[in-house]
Structures are given as structure tokens and as C-alpha cells.
C-alpha positions as CSV (number, residue, x, y, z in Angstrom):
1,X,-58.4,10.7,-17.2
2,X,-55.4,13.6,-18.2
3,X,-55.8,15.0,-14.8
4,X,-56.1,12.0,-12.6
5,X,-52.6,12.7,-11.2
6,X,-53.5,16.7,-11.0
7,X,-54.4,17.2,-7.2
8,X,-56.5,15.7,-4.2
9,X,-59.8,16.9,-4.8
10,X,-61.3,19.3,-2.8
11,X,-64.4,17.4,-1.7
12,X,-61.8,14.5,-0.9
13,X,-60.0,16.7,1.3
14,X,-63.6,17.8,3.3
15,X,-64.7,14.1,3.7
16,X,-61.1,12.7,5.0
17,X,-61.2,16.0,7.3
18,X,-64.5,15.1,9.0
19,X,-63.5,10.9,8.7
20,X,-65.9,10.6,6.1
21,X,-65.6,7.8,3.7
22,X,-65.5,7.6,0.3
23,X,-65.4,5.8,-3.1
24,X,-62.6,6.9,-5.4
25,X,-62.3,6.1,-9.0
26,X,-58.4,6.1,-9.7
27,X,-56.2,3.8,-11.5
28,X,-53.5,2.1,-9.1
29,X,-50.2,4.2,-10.3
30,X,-51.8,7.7,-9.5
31,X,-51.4,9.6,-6.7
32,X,-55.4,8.8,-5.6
33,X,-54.2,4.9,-6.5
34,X,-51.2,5.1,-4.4
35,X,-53.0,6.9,-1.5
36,X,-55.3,4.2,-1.1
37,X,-52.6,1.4,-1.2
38,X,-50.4,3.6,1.1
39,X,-53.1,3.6,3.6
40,X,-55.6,0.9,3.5
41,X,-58.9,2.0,4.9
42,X,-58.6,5.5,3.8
43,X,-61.3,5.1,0.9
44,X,-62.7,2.2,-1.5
45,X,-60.8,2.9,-4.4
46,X,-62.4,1.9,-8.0
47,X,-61.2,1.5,-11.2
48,X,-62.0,4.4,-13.4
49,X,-65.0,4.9,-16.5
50,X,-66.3,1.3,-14.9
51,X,-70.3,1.2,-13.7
52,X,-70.4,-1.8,-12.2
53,X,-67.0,-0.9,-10.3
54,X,-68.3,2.2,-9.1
55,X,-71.8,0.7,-7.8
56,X,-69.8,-2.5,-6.0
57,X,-67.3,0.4,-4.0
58,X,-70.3,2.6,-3.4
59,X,-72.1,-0.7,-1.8
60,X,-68.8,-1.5,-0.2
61,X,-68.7,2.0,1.6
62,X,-72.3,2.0,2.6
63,X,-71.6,-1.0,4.9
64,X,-67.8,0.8,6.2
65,X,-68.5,2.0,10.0
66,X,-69.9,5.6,9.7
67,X,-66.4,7.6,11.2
68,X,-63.3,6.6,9.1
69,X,-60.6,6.8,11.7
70,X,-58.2,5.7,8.7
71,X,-58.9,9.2,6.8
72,X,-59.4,11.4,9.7
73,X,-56.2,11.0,10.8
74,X,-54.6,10.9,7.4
75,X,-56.0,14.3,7.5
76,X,-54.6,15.2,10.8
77,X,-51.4,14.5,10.0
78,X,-50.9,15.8,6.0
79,X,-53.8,18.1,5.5
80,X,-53.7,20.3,8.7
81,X,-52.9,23.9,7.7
82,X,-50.0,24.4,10.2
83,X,-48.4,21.0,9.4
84,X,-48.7,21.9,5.5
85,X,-47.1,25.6,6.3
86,X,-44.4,23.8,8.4
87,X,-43.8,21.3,5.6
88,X,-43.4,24.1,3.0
89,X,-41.0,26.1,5.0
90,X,-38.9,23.3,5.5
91,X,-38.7,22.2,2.2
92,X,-37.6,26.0,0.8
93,X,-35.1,25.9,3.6
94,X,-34.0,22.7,2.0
């Protein structure tokens, strides 16, 4: 649980990239949490350390269509390398 607010996951990163979806275990106030409420379709998001929340998201997902338009263009738009660069300039530049 201490780094639930750390960074978006790698894998995460890959299945949003190919509008994949997935189950994310993440209380509400983290950055996974507020990712999911932001933008409603991106993943099922689970409470964390819970079995039986985990096994009703995974069952959730398995019935989702099989291309998550949600996450891949969330991914288009945040997690494309040029629009990161072009972000990160602009903030030093302030």
C-alpha cells in the first residue's frame, strides 16, 4: 500500500497503449483511484488486499468489449512520447 500513489505502472501504461483493459486494485484518493473516476471506462478499478473484489472486477472486465477506446485514447493523448516531451518543456519554461 506505501507506494500506491508512486507511479502508473508500466504494464498499465502497455495495456492503455494497445486499448487493453484492465482491473486495477487502488483506493479511491490515489492517483490510480482518481484516474479511474476522472475517466470512467478506462479500467475496473477494485478496492485493494480484497479477493472477492478482485475476482468480481476481473469478471467485470472479461465481459467489457475486447478494444477499450476509453484507455486508448487516454493513452493517445497523456502517454504519447512527443506530447510527454512537449508537456515537460513547457512546464520548465513555466
Amino acid at each position: 500500500r506505501g507506494a500506491a500513489d508512486a507511479v502508473l505502472p508500466s504494464k498499465l501504461t502497455n495495456i492503455l497503449a494497445v486499448g487493453g483493459n484492465a482491473v486495477i486494485t487502488a483506493e479511491a484518493y490515489t492517483e490510480l483511484g482518481q484516474l479511474c473516476e476522472t475517466f470512467p471506462g478506462i479500467a475496473v478499478c477494485v478496492e485493494p488486499e480484497s479477493v472477492e473484489a478482485l475476482v468480481a472486477g476481473i469478471r467485470q472486465a472479461l465481459l467489457l468489449p475486447k478494444h477499450n477506446t476509453v484507455a486508448r485514447e487516454y493513452a493517445e493523448r497523456t502517454l504519447d512520447k512527443e506530447n510527454v516531451l512537449r508537456q515537460f518543456i513547457n512546464d520548465i519554461r513555466g
